[in-house]
N, C-alpha and C positions, 0 to 999 in steps of 0.2 A: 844052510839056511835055517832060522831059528823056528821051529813052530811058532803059529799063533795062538794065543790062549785067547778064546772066544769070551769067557769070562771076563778076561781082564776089563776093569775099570766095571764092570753092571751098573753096580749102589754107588757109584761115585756120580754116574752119569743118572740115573734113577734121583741122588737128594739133588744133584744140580738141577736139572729139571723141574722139580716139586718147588725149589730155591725161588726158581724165575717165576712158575706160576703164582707162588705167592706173591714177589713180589708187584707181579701185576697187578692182581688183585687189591690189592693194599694201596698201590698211586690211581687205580680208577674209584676205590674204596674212598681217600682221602684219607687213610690208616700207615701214611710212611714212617711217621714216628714211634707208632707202635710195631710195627713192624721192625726197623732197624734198632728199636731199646730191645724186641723180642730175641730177635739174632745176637745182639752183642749179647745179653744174659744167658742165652743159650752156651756161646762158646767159654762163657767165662765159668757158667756150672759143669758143663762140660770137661773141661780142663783139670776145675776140683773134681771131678767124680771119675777121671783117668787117674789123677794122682793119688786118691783114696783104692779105687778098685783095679788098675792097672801096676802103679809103683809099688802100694803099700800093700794090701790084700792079694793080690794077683788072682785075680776072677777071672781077669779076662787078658788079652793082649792080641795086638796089631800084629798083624802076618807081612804085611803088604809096607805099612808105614810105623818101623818104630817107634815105641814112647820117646819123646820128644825131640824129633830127626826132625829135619823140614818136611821134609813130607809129611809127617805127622801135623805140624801146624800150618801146612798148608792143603791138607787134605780132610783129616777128621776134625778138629778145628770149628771149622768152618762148618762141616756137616753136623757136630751138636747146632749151631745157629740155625741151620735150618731144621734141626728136629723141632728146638723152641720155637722158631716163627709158625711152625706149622702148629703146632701144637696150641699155641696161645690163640693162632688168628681163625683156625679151625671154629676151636671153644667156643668163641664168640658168635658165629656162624650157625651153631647148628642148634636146630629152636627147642630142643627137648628136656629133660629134667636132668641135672646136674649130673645122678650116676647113669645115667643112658650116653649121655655125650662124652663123660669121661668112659665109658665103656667103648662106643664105636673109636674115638679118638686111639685108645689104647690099642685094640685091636687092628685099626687101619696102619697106624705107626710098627708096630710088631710085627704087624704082614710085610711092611714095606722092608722091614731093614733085616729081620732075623729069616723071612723066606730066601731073598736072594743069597742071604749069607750060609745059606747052606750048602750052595752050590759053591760059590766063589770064595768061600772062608779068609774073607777078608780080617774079619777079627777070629779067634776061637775062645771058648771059656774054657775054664778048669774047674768048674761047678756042673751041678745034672742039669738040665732043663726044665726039671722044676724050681729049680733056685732063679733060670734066669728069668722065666715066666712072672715067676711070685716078683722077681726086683721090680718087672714093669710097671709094679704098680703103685711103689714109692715113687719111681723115676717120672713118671709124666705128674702124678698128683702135687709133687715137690718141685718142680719146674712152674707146674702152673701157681701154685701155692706164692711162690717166691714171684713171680711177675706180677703178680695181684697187688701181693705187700708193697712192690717198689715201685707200681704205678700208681700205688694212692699218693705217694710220696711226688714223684714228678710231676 
């Protein structure tokens, strides 16, 4: 009989979860189109930023779901969308001065996806943790940067 790894799946069931409350939020909100342009730009920068930091750099790589396996695109994928929707719908949300909300925002996302991932090493880097620490802070200010820019446009 095969053990059960108690781990498995955490952060997968953790963004799905976070996924659905947003999405709730955002159809009682009346925010579904921001929401679902937030998700698709999520997976789409996402994608570029596997294929910069995964392919071409190698910071980081998938334990669980190879660069670009189906699993991969149908696991982490999906879970950059919900980092962006979180991320964007969040922002808007919370009533305080632009580095205060990008500071909780940063730190509530880092908690979520880099504490489970300690346990469950779902992804691992090949940089210290001050590298991955310091990336956070391009990765969410550029996410949101980039949905600003393409919502004025839509």
């Amino acid at each position: 009989m095969v053990p059960l790894n108690k781990n498995r799946g955490t952060i997968r069931w953790l963004i799905f979860a976070l996924g659905i409350i947003i999405a709730i939020l955002a159809i009682v909100e009346g925010e579904v189109f921001k929401a679902i342009f937030s998700f698709l730009l999520g997976m789409i920068v996402g994608f570029l930023l596997d294929c910069l930091g995964v392919a071409k750099l190698k910071l980081w790589y998938y334990t669980k779901q190879p660069f670009l396996s189906k699993s991969y695109f149908g696991i982490v994928i999906p879970a950059w969308g919900v980092f962006s929707m979180a991320l964007n719908f969040l922002w808007d949300k919370i009533p305080f001065s632009q580095i205060a909300t990008f500071s909780l925002i940063t730190v509530f996302l880092f908690s979520l996806h880099e504490i489970p991932n300690l346990k469950t090493q779902s992804w691992k880097y090949s940089v210290s943790m001050k590298v991955v620490i310091a990336g956070w802070i391009p990765l969410v200010y550029g996410i949101r940067v980039i949905f600003l820019l393409l919502s004025s446009i839509f």
